[in-house]
C-alpha positions, 0 to 999 in steps of 0.5 A: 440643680436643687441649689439653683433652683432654690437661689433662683427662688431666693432673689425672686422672694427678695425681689417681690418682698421688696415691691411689697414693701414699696406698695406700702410706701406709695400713700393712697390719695384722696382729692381734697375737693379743691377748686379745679385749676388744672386743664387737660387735654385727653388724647384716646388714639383709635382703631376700629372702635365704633362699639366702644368709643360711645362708652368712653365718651358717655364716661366723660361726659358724667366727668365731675370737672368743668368743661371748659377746663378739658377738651378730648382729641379723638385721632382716628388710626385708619380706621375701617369704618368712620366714627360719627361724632356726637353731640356732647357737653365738652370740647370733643374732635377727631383727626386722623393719625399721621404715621411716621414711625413703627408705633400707630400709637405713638404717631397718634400721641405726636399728632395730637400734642399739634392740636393740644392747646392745655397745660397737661394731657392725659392719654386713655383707650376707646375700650375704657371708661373712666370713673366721674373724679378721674380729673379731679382726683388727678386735678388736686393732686398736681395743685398739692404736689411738684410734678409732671408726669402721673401713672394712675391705675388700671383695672379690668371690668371682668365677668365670670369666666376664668379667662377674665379672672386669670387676666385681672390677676396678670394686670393685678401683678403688672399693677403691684409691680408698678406702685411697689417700683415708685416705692421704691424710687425705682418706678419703670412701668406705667399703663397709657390707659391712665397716664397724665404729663405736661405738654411742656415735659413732652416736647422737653423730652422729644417725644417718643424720639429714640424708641419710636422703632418700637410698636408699643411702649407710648407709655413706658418709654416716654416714662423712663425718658422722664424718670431719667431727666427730672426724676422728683416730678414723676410720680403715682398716682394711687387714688381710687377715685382715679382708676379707669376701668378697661376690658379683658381681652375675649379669647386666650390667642388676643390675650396672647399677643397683647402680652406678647406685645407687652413683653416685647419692650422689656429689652428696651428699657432704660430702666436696669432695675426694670431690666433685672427685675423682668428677669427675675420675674422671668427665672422666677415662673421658668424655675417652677416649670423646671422644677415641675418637669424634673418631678415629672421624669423623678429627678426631683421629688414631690416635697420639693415641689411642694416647698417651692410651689408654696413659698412662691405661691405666698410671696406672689400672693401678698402681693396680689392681695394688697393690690387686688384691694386697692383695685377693686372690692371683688375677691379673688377668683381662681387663684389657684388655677391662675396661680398654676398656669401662669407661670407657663403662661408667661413664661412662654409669652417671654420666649416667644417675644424675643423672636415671634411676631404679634398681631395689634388691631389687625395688623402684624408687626415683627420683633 
């Protein structure tokens, strides 16, 4: 037992090793101040948003980018209450979703791309907001660089709660993971608040076709569909100036099943190195709790736990650290209680989308 535990331990070391080593790869962007060329459509798919959408829609309008060269398409998923437009300095409409799949999202994506009338898209979320040289930053970048499709960085807007605290780690790690994997050539994940393509890659892939059974994964899917067809014009974006900036989720049950709903797309991924590393991941925290229990009923003795306990704890911590930099000037707080409970966390999270439901914006779908 002590030498599976330890070769699980081992892969896992090697595995997050090598996504630091890809972190460091990834170079840090700055825009140059060129002269915007590029227009974007900004599709932000909704559901019951009316306290959060003024706030995204404010951050556009203090958007350092001419506005003749962006247009916003809001798509309205059957919302309770309907949101009242307001008077803005862009180009700003609202449709409402046509559902033909199991994914709203995905409906919402597809539905915008008739009305898209620009070059690029770029997709975020009404409980979002984005920072004044979000396009710029993305604008420069596609001027000096052969692509087309981007994954930019998200981060959360945290107040001092551990339950805000313990989510910015998760996303920090998901974010870590992310830019190491692109480091790598081996880029699977990406996040739809912050994630740009052109309109002509998404109808050559059509669209979400062969995933659309699946609720979430408008992001990941579209990604390692493109990865898979034209993988030198797929890339990250790790710019500061271009992280859009999200909410944690209020309660540890929403927590939950958003993570849950995350979880739920990994069997589905196109990508082997996904795959392997969701399971390393997964026998990497599951190890722990293993190692933990046998201390408990004196299987396993208590240097042991510590051993194994510190060299994960230092191998997750590298990681976090340099991306928690990258993502914002705040420290990091609760580490350690973060540190302890996540791995029973996810861990059960994991389990758990193999065969429960979850419920997303009030309604509930099934694995």
């Amino acid at each position: 037992m002590i030498f599976a535990l330890f070769g699980i331990l081992t892969l896992y070391i090697i595995s997050i090793g090598l996504l630091i080593y890809g972190f460091f790869k990834v170079k840090k962007y700055q825009n140059k101040e060129l002269k915007p060329q590029t227009s974007f459509t900004i599709i932000v798919p909704f559901r019951n948003e009316t306290e959060n959408l003024p706030n995204l829609l404010n951050s556009f309008s203090k958007l350092n980018y001419p506005s003749e060269l962006f247009e916003v398409i809001l798509v309205d998923d059957n919302s309770k209450e309907k949101f009242q437009l307001s008077i803005v300095n862009y180009e700003l409409s609202i449709i409402d979703n046509i559902r033909i799949s199991n994914s709203p999202k995905k409906d919402a994506i597809t539905t915008a791309m008739y009305h898209v009338k620009t070059n690029w898209v770029i997709t975020t979320d009404a409980d979002c907001i984005v920072p004044k040289n979000w396009l710029l930053t993305f604008d420069n970048y596609i001027q000096e660089n052969k692509v087309s499709m981007l994954a930019g960085a998200v981060s959360y807007e945290c107040e001092n709660s551990f339950l805000h605290h313990f989510q910015q780690l998760d996303l920090t790690s998901l974010q870590g993971a992310t830019i190491g994997s692109f480091g790598l050539n081996n880029g699977f994940m990406c996040n739809g608040a912050n994630f740009a393509y052109k309109k002509l890659l998404f109808e050559s892939l059509n669209g979400f076709e062969g995933n659309d059974k699946i609720a979430s994964g408008d992001d990941v899917f579209l990604m390692q569909k493109a990865i898979e067809k034209f993988p030198n014009q797929v890339q990250y974006l790790k710019a500061e100036e271009a992280i859009v900036m999200t909410k944690p989720s209020e309660n540890w049950k929403s927590l939950f099943y958003q993570r849950v709903r995350w979880a739920a797309k990994t069997s589905s991924y196109k990508s082997t190195f996904g795959k392997f590393l969701g399971l390393i991941v997964f026998f990497g925290n599951l190890s722990f709790l293993i190692a933990f229990f046998l201390f408990l009923f004196g299987i396993l003795s208590y240097p042991f736990l510590v051993v194994f306990g510190f060299l994960k704890f230092t191998i997750d911590f590298i990681l976090l650290y340099k991306t928690n930099q990258f993502l914002t000037k705040n420290k990091i707080k609760s580490l350690l209680l973060s540190s302890l409970l996540y791995p029973f966390f996810s861990s059960i999270v994991a389990l758990y989308s193999l065969f429960g439901s979850y419920e997303w914006k009030d309604r509930r779908f099934v694995k």
